[in-house]
Residue frames as a rotation matrix with the C-alpha (Angstrom) as fourth column:
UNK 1
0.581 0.814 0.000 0.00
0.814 -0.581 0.000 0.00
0.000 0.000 -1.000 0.00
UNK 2
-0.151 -0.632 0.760 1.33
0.630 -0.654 -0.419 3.31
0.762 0.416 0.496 -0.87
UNK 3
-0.967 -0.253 0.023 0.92
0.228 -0.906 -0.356 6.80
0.111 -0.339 0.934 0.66
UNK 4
-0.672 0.730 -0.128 -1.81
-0.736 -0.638 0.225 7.92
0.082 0.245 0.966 -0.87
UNK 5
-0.092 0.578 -0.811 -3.65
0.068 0.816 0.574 4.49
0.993 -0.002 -0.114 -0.36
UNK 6
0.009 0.524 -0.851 -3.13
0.825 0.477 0.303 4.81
0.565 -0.705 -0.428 3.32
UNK 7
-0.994 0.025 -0.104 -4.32
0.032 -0.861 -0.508 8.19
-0.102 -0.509 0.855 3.56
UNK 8
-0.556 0.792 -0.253 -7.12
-0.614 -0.185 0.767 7.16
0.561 0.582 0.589 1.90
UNK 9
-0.231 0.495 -0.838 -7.82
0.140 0.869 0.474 4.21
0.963 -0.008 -0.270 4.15
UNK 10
-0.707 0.074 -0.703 -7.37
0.675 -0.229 -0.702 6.42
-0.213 -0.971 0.112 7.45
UNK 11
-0.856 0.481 0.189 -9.68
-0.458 -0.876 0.152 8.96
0.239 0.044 0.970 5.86
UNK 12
-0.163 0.415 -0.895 -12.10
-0.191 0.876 0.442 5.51
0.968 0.243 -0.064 5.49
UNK 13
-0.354 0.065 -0.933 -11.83
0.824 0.495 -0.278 4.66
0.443 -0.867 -0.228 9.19
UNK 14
-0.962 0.168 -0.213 -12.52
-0.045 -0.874 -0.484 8.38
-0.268 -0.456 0.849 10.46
UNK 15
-0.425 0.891 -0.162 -15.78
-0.420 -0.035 0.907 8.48
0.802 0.454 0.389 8.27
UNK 16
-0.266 0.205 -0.942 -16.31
0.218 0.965 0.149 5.15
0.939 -0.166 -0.301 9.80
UNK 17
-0.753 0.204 -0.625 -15.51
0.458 -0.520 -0.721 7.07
-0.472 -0.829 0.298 13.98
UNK 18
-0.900 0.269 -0.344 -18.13
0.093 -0.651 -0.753 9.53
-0.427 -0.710 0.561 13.12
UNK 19
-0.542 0.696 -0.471 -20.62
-0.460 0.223 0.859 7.94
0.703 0.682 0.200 11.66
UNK 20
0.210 0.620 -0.756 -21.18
0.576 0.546 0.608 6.03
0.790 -0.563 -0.242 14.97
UNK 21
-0.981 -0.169 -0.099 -20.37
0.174 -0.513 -0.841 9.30
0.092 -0.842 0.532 17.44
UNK 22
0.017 0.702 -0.712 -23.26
0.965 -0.199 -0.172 10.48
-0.262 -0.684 -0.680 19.99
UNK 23
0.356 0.183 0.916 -25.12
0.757 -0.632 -0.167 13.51
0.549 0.753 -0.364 18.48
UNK 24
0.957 -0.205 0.204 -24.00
-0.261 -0.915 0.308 15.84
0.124 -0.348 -0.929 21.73
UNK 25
0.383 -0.882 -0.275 -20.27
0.910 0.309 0.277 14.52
-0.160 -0.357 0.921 21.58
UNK 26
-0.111 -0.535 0.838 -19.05
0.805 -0.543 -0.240 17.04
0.583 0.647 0.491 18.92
UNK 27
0.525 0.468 0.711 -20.40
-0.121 -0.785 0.607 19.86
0.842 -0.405 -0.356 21.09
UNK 28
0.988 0.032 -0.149 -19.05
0.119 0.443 0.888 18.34
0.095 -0.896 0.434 24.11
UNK 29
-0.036 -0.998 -0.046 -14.95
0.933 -0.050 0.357 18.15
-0.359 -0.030 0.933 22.94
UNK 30
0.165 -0.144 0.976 -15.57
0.562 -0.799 -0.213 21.23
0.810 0.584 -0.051 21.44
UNK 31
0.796 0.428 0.429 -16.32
-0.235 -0.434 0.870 22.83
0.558 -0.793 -0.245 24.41
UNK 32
0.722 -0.691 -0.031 -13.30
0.403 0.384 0.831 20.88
-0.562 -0.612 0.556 26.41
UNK 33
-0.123 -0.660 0.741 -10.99
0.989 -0.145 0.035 21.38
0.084 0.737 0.670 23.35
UNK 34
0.398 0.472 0.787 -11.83
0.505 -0.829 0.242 25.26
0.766 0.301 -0.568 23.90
UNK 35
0.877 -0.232 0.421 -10.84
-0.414 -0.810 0.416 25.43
0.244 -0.539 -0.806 27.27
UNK 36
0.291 -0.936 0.196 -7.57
0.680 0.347 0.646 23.85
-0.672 -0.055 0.738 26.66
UNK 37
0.040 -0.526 0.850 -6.64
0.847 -0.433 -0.308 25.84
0.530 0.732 0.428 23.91
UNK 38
0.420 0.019 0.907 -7.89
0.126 -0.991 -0.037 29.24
0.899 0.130 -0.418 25.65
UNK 39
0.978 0.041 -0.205 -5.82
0.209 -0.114 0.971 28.77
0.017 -0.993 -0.120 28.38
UNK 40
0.098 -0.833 0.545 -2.55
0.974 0.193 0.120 28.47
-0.205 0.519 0.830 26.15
UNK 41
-0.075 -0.760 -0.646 -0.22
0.410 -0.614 0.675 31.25
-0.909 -0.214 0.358 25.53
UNK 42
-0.810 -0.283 0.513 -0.56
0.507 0.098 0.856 31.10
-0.293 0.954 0.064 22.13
UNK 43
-0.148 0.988 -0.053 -4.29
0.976 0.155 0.152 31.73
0.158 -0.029 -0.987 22.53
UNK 44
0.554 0.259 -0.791 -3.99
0.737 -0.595 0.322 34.54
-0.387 -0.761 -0.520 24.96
UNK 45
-0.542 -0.689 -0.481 -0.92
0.092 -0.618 0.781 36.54
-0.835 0.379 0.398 22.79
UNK 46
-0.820 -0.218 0.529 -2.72
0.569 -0.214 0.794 36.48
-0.060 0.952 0.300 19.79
UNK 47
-0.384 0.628 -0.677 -4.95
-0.095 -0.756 -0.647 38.88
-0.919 -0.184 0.350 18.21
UNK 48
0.086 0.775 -0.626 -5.76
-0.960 -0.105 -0.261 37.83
-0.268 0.624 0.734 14.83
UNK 49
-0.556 -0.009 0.831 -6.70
-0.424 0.863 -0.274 34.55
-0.715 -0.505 -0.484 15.23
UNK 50
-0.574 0.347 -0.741 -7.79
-0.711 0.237 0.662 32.04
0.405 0.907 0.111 12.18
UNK 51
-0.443 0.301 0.844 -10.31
-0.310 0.832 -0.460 29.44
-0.841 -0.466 -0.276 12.92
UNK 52
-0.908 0.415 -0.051 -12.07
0.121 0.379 0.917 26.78
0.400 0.827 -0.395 10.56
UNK 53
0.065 0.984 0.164 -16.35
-0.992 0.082 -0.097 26.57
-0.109 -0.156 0.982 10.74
UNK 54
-0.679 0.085 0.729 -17.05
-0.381 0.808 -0.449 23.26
-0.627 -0.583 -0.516 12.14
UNK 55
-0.430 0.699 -0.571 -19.13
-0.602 0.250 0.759 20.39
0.673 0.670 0.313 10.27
UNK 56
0.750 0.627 -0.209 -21.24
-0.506 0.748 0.429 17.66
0.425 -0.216 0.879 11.58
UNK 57
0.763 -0.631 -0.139 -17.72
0.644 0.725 0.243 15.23
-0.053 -0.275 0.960 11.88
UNK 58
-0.252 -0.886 0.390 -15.52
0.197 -0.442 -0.875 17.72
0.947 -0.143 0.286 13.48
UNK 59
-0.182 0.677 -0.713 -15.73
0.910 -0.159 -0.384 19.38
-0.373 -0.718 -0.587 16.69
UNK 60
0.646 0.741 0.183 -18.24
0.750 -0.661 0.026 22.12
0.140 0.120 -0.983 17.38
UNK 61
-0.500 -0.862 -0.083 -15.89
0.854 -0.476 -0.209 25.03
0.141 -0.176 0.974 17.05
UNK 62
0.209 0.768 0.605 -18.86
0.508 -0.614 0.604 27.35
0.836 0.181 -0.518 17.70
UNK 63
0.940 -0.186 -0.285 -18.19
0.234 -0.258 0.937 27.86
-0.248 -0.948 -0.199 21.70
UNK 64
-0.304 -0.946 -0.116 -14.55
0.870 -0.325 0.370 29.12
-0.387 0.012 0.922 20.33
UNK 65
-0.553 -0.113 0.825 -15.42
0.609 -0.731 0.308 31.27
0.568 0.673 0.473 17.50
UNK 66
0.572 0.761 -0.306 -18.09
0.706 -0.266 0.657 33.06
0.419 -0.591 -0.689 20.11
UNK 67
0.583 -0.156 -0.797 -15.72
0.703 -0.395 0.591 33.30
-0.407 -0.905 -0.121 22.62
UNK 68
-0.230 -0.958 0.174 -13.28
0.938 -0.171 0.300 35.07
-0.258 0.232 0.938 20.23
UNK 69
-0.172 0.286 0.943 -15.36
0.269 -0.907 0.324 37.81
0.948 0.310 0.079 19.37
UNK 70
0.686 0.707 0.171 -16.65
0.316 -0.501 0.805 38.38
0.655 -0.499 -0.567 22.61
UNK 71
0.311 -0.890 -0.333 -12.64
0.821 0.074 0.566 38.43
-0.479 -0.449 0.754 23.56
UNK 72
0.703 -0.086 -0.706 -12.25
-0.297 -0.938 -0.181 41.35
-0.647 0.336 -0.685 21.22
UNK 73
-0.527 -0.446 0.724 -10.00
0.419 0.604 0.678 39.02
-0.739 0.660 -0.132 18.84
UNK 74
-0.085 0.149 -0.985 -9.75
-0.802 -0.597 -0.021 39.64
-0.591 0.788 0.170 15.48
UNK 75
-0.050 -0.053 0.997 -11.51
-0.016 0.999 0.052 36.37
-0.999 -0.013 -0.051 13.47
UNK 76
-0.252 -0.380 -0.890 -10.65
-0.932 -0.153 0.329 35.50
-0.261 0.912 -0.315 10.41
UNK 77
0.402 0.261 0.877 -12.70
0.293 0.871 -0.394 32.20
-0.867 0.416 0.274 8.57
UNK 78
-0.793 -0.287 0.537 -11.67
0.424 0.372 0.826 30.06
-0.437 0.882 -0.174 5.46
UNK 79
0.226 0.928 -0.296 -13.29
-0.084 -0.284 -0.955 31.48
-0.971 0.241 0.013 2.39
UNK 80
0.263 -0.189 0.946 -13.20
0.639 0.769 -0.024 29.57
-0.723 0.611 0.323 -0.75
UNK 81
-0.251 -0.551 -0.796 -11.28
-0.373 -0.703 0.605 31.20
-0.893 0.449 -0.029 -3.71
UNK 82
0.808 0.589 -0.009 -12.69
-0.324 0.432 -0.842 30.34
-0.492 0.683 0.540 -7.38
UNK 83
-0.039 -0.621 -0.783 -9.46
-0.758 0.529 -0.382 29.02
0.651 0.579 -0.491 -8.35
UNK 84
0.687 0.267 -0.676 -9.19
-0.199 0.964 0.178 25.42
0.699 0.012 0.715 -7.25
UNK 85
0.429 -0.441 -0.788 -7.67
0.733 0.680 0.018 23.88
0.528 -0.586 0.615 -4.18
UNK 86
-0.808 -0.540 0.236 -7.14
0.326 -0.743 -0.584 27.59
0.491 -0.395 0.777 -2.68
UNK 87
0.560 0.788 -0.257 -9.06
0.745 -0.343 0.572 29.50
0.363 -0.512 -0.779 0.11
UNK 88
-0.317 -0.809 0.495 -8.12
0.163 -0.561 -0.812 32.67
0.934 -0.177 0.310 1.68
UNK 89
-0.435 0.179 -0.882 -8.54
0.897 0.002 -0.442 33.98
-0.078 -0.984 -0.161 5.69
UNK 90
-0.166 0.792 0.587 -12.27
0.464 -0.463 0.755 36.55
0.870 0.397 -0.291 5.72
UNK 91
-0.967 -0.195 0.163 -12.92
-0.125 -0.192 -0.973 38.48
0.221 -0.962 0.162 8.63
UNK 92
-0.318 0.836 -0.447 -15.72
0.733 0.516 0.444 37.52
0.602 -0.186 -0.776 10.55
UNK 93
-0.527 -0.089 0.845 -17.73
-0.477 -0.792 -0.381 40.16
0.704 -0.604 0.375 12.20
UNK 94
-0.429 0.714 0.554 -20.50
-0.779 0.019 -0.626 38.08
-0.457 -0.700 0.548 13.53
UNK 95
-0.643 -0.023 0.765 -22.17
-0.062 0.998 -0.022 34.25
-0.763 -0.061 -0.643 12.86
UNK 96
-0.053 0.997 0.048 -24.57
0.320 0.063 -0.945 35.75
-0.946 -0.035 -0.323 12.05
UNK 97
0.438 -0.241 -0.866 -23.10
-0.754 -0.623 -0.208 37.24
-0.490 0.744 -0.455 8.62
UNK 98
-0.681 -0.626 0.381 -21.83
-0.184 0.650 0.738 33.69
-0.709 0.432 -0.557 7.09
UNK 99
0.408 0.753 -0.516 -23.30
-0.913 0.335 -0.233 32.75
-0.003 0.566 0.824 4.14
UNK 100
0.699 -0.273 0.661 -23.16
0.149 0.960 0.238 28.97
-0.699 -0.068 0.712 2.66
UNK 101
-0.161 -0.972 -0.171 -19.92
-0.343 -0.107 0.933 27.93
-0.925 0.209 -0.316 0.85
UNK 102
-0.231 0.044 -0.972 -19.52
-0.965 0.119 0.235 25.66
0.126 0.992 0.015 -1.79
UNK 103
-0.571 -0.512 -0.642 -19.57
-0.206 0.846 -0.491 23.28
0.795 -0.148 -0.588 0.20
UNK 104
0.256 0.941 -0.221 -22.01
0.433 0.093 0.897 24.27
0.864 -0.325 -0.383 2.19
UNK 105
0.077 -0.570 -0.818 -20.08
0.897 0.397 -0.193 25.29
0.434 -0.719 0.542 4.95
UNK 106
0.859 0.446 0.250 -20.77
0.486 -0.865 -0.126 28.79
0.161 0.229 -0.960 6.08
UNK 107
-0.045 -0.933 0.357 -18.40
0.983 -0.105 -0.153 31.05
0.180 0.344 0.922 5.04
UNK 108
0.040 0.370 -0.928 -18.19
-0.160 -0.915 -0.372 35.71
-0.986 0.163 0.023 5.32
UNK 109
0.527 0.819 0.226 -19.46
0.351 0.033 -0.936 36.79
-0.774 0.572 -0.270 2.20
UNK 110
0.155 -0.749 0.644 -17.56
0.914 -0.138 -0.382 38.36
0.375 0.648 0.663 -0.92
UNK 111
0.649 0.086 0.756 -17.46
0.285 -0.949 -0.137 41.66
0.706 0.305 -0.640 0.89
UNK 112
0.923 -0.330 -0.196 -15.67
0.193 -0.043 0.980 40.89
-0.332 -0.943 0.024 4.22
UNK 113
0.524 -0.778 -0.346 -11.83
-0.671 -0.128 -0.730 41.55
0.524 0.615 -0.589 3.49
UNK 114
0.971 -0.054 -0.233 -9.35
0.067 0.996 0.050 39.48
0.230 -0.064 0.971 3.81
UNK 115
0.584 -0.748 0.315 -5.82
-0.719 -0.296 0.629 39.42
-0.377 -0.594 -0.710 5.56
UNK 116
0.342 -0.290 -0.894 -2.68
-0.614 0.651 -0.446 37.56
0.711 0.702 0.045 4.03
UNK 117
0.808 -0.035 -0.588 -1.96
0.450 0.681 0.578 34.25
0.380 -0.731 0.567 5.95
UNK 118
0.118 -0.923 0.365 1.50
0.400 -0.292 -0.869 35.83
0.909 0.249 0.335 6.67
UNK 119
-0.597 -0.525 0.606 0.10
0.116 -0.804 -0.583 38.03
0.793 -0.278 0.542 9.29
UNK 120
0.457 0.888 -0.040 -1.93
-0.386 0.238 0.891 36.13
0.801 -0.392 0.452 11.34
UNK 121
-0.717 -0.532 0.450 -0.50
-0.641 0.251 -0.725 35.45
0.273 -0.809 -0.521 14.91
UNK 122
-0.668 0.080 0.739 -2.78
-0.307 0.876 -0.372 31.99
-0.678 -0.475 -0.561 15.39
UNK 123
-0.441 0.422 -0.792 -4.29
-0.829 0.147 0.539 29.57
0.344 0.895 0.285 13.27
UNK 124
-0.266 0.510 0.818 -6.97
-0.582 0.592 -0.558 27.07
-0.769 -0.624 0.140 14.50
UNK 125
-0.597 -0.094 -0.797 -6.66
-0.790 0.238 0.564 24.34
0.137 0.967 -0.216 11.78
UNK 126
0.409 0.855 0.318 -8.91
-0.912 0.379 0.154 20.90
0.011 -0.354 0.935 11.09
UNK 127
-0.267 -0.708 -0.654 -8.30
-0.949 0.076 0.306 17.54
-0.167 0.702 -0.692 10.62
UNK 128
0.335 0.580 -0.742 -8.93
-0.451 0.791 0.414 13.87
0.827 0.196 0.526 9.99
UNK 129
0.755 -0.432 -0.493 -6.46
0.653 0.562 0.508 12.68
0.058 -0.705 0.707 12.16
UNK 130
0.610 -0.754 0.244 -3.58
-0.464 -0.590 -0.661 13.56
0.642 0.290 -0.710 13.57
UNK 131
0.424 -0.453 -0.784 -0.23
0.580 0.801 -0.149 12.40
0.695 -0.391 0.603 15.23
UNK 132
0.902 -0.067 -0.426 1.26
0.428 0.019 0.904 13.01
-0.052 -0.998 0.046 18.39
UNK 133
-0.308 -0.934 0.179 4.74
0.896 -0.222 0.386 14.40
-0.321 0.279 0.905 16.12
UNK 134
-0.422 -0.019 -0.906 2.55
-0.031 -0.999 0.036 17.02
-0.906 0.043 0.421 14.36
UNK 135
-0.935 -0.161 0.314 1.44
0.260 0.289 0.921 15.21
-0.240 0.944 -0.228 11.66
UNK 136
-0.261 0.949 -0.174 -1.80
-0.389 -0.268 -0.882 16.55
-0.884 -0.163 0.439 10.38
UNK 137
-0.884 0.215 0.416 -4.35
0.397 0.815 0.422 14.27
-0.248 0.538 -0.806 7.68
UNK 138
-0.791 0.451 -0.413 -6.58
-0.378 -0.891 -0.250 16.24
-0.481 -0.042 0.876 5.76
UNK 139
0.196 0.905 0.377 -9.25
-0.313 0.422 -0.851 15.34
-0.929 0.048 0.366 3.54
UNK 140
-0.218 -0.351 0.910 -7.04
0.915 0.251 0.317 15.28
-0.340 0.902 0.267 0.30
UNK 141
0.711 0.495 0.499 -7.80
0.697 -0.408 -0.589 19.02
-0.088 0.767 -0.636 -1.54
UNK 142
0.202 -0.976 0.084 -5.15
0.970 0.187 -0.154 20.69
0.135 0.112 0.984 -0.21
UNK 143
0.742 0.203 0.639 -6.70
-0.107 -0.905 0.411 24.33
0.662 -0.374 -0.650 1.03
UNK 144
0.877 -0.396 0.270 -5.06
-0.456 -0.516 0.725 24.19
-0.148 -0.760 -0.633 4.26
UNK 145
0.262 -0.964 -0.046 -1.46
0.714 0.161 0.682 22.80
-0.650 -0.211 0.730 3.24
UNK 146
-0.286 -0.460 0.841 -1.10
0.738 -0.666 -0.113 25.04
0.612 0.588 0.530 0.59
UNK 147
0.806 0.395 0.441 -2.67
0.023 -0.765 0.643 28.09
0.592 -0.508 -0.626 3.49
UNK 148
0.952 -0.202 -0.229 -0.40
0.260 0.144 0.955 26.95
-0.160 -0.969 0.190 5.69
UNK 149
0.500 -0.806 0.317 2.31
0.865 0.481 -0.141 26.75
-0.038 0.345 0.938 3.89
UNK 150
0.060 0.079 0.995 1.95
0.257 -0.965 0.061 31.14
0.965 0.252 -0.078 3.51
UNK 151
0.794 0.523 0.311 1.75
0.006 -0.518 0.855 31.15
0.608 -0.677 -0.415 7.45
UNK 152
-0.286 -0.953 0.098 4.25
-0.010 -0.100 -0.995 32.14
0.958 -0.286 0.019 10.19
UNK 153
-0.282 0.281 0.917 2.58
-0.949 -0.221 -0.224 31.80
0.140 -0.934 0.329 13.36
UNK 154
-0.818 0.183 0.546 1.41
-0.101 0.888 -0.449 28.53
-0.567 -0.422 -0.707 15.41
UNK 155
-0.541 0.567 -0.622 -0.45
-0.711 0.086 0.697 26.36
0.449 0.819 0.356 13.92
UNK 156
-0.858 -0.008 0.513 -2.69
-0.486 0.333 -0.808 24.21
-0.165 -0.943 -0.290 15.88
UNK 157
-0.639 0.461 -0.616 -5.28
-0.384 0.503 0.774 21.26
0.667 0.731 -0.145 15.06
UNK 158
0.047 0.715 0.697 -8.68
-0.940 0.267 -0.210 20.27
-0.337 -0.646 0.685 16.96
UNK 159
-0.522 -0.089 -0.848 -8.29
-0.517 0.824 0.232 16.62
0.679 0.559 -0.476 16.90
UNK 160
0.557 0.653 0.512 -10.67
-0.800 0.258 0.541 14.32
0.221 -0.712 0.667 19.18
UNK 161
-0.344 -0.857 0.383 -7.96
-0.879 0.438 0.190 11.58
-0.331 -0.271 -0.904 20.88
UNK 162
0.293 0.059 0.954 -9.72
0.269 0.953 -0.142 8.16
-0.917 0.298 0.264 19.89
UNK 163
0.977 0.197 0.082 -8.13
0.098 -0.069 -0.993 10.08
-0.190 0.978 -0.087 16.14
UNK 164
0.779 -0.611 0.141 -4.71
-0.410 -0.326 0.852 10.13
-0.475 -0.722 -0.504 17.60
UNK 165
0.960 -0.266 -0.087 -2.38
0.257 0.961 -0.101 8.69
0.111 0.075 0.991 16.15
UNK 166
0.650 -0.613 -0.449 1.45
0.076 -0.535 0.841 8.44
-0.756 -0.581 -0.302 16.81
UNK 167
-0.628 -0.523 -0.577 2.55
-0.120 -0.666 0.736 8.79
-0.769 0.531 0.355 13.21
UNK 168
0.765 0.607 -0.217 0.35
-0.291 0.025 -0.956 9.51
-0.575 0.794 0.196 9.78
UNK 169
-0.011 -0.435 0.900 1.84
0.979 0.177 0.098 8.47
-0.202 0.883 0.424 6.30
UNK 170
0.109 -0.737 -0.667 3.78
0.111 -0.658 0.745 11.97
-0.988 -0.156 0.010 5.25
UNK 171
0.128 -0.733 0.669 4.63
0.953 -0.096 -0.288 13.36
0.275 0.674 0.686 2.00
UNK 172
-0.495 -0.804 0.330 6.54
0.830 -0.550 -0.095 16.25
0.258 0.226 0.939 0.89
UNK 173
-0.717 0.508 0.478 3.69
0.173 -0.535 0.827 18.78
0.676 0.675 0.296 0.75
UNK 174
0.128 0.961 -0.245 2.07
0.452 0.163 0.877 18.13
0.883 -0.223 -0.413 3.77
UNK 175
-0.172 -0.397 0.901 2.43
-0.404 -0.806 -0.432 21.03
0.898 -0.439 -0.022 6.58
UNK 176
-0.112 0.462 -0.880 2.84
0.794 0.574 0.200 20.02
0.598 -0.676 -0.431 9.96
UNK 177
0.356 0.787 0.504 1.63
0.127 -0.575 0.808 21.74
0.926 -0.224 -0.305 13.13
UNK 178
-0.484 -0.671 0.561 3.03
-0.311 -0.468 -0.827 23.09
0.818 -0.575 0.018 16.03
UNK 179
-0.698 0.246 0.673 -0.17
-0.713 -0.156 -0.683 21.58
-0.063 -0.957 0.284 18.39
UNK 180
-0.141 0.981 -0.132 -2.97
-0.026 0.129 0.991 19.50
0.990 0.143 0.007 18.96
UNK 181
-0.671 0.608 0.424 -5.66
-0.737 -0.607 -0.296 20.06
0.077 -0.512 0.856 20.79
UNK 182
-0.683 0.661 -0.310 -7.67
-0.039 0.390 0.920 17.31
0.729 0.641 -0.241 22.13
UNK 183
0.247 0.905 -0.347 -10.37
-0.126 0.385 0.914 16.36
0.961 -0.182 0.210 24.45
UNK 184
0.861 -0.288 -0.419 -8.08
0.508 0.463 0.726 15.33
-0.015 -0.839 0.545 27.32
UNK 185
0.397 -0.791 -0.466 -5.35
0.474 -0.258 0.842 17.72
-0.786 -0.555 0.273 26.95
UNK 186
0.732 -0.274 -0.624 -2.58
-0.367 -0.930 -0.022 19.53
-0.575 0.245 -0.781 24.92
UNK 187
0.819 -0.455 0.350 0.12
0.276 0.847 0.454 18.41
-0.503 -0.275 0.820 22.88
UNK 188
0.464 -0.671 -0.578 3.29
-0.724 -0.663 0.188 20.19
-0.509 0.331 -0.794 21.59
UNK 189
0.982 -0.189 -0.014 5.34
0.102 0.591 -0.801 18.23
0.160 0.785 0.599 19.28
UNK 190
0.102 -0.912 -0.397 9.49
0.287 -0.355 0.890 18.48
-0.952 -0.204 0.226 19.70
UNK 191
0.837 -0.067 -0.544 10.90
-0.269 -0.915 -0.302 20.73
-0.477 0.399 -0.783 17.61
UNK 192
0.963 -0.253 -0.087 13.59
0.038 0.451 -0.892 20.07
0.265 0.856 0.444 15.23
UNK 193
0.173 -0.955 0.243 16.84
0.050 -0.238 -0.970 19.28
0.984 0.180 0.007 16.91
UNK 194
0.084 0.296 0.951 15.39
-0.991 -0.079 0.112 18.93
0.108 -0.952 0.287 20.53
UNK 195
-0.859 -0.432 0.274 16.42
-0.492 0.845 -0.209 15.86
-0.142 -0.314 -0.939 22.29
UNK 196
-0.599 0.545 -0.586 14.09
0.100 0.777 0.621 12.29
0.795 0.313 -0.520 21.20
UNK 197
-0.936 0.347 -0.066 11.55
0.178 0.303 -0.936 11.85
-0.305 -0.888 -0.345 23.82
UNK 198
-0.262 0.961 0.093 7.88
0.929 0.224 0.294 11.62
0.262 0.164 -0.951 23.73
UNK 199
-0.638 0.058 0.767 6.05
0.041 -0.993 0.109 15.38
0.769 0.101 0.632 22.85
UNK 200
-0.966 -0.203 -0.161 5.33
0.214 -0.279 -0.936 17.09
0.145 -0.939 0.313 25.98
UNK 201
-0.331 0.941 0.074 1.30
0.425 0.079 0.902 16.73
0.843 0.330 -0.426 27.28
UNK 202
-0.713 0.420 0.562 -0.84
-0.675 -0.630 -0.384 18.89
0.193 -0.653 0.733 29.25
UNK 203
-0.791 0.611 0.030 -3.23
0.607 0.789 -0.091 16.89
-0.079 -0.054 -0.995 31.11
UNK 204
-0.378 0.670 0.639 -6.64
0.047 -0.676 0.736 17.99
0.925 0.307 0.224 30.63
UNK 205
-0.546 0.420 0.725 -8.72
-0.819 -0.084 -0.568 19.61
-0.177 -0.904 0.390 33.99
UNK 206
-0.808 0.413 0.421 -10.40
0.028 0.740 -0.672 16.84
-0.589 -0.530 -0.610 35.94
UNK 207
-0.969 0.114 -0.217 -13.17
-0.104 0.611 0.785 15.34
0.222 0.783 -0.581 34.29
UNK 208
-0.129 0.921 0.367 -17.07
-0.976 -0.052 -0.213 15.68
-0.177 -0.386 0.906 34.71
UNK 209
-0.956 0.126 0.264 -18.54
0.147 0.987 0.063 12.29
-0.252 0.099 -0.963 35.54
């Protein structure tokens, strides 16, 4: 099996996780996955701050994007670009202003402007999966490796831990990430040239039973 075969077959198994998740999980890690992130440095230094709009099989990234406006944060959503496999970063005044994408996905409209990835100081990214090194497993179109690829600030992935993994299949092209974010905690990846050792985890606050 190549690469691309077993990116395709982890995309296959994810479907597969949230096809049988409990309608109030997503809401639920969102919500956790929120207050881990907004407790982070990264969080708390930045000021324009990228986030993705949440589907059905992600988490609910709604209780973030809120809190960021009501934080005085400057938000910036994905908004498809009519050339192919590109999107740029829209400013978001309010939820209430998204239209649907192409994809359905609400997006700000053609009038919001737009800010080059360059100069964003945080970037709240999705994924299928991710790995415990930084690896990050999109869906295959390539919006956010080729976005990323334009950015200079942390980058940081909502990932729900039963999607964990501790490496992904890798090519050349594919941007890793500087965080994830799940459910139960924090994870930082080591940094090129830092000593081997398993990447350094925040536990998450004490569970509700």
């Amino acid at each position: 099996m190549n690469l691309i075969e077993e990116k395709q077959q982890l995309r296959r198994t994810a479907r597969g996780f949230w096809a049988q998740v409990a309608p109030e999980l997503p809401l639920a890690w969102g919500q956790a996955m929120t207050h881990q992130l907004t407790n982070l440095p990264q969080w708390r230094d930045a000021q324009r701050v990228f986030c993705f709009v949440s589907t059905k099989a992600e988490p609910d990234t709604h209780p973030l994007l809120n809190l960021a406006l009501s934080q005085g944060k400057e938000l910036y959503l994905p908004r498809l670009c009519r050339e192919p496999g590109r999107m740029e970063a829209a400013a978001c005044q309010g939820l209430s202003h998204l239209v649907p994408g192409r994809y359905g996905i609400p997006e700000p409209d053609g009038s919001a402007p737009v800010i080059a990835p360059h100069l964003l100081d945080l970037v709240i990214a999705p994924c299928v999966m991710a790995s415990s090194t930084g690896q990050r497993l999109g869906h295959g179109g390539g919006y956010y490796d080729r976005f990323l690829s334009q950015c200079r600030c942390p980058v940081l992935v909502l990932c729900p831990s039963a999607l964990l993994r501790q490496e992904l299949p890798c090519q050349a092209h594919d941007q890793r990430v500087d965080g994830v974010i799940t459910e139960q905690g924090v994870i930082i990846p080591s940094k090129p040239g830092q000593a081997d050792g398993p990447a350094v985890h925040t536990p998450a606050y004490p569970q509700q039973d």
